[in-house]
N, C-alpha and C positions, 0 to 999 in steps of 0.2 A: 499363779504361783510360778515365780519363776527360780531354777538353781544356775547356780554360778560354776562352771565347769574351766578348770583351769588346763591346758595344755605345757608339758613339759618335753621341749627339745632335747635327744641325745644326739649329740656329734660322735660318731662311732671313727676312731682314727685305725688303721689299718696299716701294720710297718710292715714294708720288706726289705728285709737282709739281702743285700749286695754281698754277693761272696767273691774273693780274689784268685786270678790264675794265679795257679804254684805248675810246677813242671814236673814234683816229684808224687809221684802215685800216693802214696799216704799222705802228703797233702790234701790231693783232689778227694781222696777219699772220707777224712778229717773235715774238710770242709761240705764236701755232704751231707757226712751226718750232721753238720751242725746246721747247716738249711733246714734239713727236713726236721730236724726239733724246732729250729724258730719258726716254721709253717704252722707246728704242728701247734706250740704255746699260741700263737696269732689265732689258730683257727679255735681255738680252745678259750680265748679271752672275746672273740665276735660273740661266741655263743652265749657266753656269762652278761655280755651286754646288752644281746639281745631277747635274753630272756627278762633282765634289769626293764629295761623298756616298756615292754610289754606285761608286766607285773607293776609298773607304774601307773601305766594306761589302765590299767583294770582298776585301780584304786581311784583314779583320777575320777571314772567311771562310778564312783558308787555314789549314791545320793547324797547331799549335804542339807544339813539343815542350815539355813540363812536364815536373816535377820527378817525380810519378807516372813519366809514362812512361820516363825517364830508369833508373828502377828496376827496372823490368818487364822492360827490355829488359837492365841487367847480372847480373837472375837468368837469364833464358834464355841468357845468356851463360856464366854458370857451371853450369846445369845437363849432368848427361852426357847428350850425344845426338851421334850418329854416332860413339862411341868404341867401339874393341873391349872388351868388360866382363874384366873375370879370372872374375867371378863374380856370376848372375844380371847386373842394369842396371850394376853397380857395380865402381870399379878398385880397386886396391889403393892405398893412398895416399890415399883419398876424405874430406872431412870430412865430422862427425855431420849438418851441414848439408846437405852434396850428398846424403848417404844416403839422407835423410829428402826428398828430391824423387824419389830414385829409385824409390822403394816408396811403392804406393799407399794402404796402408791405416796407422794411426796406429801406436806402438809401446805395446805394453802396459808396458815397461817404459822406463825412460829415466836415464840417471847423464851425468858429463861425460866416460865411459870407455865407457860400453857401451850396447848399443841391443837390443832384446827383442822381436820380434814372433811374433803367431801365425802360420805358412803353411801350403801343403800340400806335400808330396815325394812326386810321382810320381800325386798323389789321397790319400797318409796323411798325418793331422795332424800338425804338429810344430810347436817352439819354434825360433827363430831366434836366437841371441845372435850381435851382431854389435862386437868391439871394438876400441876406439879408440887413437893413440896420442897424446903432444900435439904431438910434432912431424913424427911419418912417418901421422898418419893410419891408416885403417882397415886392419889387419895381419891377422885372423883372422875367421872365420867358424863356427862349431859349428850343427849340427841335430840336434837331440836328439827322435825317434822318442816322440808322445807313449805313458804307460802306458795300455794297455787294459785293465788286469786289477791287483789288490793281491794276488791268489792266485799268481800267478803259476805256476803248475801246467804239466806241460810242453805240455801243449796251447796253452796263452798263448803258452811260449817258443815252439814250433814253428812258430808264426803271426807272433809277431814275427820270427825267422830267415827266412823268407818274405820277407816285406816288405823286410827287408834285401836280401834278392839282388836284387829285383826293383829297385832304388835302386842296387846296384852294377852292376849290368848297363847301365845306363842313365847311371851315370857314366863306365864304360869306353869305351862310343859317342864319347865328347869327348877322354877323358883315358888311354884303353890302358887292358892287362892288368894290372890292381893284381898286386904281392906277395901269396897268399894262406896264411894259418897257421891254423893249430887247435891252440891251446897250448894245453897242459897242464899246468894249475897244480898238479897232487897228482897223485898216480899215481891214486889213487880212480877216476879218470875211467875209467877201462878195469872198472870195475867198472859202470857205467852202462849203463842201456839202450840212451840215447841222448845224440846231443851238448844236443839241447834240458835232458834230465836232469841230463846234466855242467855245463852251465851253472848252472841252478835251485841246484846246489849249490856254485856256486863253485867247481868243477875245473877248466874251460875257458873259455876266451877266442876268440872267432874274429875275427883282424882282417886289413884289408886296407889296403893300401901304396901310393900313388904317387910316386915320382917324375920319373919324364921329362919333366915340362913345366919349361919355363924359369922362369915365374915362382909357380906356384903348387903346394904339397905339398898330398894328403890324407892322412889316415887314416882310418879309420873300424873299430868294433868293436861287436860284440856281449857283453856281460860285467855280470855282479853288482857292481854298485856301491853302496853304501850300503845293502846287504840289499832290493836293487832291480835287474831286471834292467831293462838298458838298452842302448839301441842310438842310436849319437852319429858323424857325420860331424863331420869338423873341415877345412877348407877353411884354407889358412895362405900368408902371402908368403913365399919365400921370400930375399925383400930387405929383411926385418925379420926380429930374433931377441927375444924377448924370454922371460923365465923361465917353463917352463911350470906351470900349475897343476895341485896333487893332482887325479885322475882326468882328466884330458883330455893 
């Protein structure tokens, strides 16, 4: 923040009276007194200026509000604080601008629709996509679990399935008993060792459900997508509808 302080120069002029010999006593004496009166008005008009001065200086001195801080002060006006969030610092409804105050670090990705950060969930890495609408604002939220593994072997899956529970257990603390399924997409699945296997191959799906909260839905799944197993929360208002996209 910075203020604008202006300094104001006084030139203090200072007369003296040249007074003339006379020869005659009440002359000198006349002209006396009229010195020591213009001394005394001279000495009398320094002090009114120097007080002027200095009562200037003091004013000059008091804070100003500027055009800066005029600004400073209607972003901390719009930034969220003391609000209840729906999710992490942020409400549903938020623009890309409040967003981007509420989260500390940059986004790696950035459109006039959607917003892309690295995070962590719970301590595991993950992508944050977060998107926009143009008139209701910030509507959705996804976490997409990053990949550990291209092998994806069921040791990978087993480890990501892991990480998932420990992420839904820790959502249930805020948001209840999600809905939980273990769909089975082919019968295959029951030929499987395991559900991490039935995964790997595209048999099964494991997702979970909320809804009791008033204003916000999740889902969240474990499943082969794009010949990539993934595991994606999706955080959603439910005071906005908009078409959903292939895989989410």
């Amino acid at each position: 923040m910075r203020s604008k302080l202006f300094a104001i120069l006084l030139t203090t002029v200072i007369l003296t009276g040249c007074g003339s010999s006379s020869s005659g006593s009440s002359d000198s004496s006349e002209t006396s007194a009229n010195t020591s009166a213009a001394q005394e008005k001279s000495s009398g008009s320094q002090t009114e200026e120097e007080e002027t001065e200095e009562e200037t200086e003091k004013k000059n001195k008091a804070p100003k509000t500027t055009e800066a801080e005029t600004e400073e002060e209607d972003i901390t006006e719009e930034s969220p604080s003391e609000r209840t969030p729906d999710i992490r610092n942020m409400c549903w409804g938020d623009s890309i601008k409040t967003v981007k105050k509420s989260e500390s670090g940059k986004p790696i990705e950035e459109t006039d629709e959607a917003l892309t950060y690295e995070v962590e969930i719970c301590g595991y890495p993950a992508e944050m996509y977060l998107y926009f609408d143009d008139e209701n604002g910030l509507y959705q939220v996804i976490y997409a679990l990053d990949d550990t593994s291209d092998t994806y072997s069921d040791s990978d899956t087993t480890m990501l399935l892991a990480e998932y529970s420990v992420i839904v257990e820790r959502i249930k603390e805020k948001y209840g008993t999600p809905e939980h399924n273990e769909v089975q997409l082919n019968s295959l699945a029951e030929t499987c060792s395991s559900t991490a296997q039935a995964i790997n191959f595209g048999y099964t799906t494991i997702t979970d459900t909320w809804n009791d909260n008033d204003y916000t839905e999740i889902y969240s799944f474990v499943s082969l997508i794009d010949s990539k197993v993934q595991a994606l929360f999706k955080f959603s208002s439910k005071e906005f509808s908009k078409p959903v996209e292939a895989g989410f």
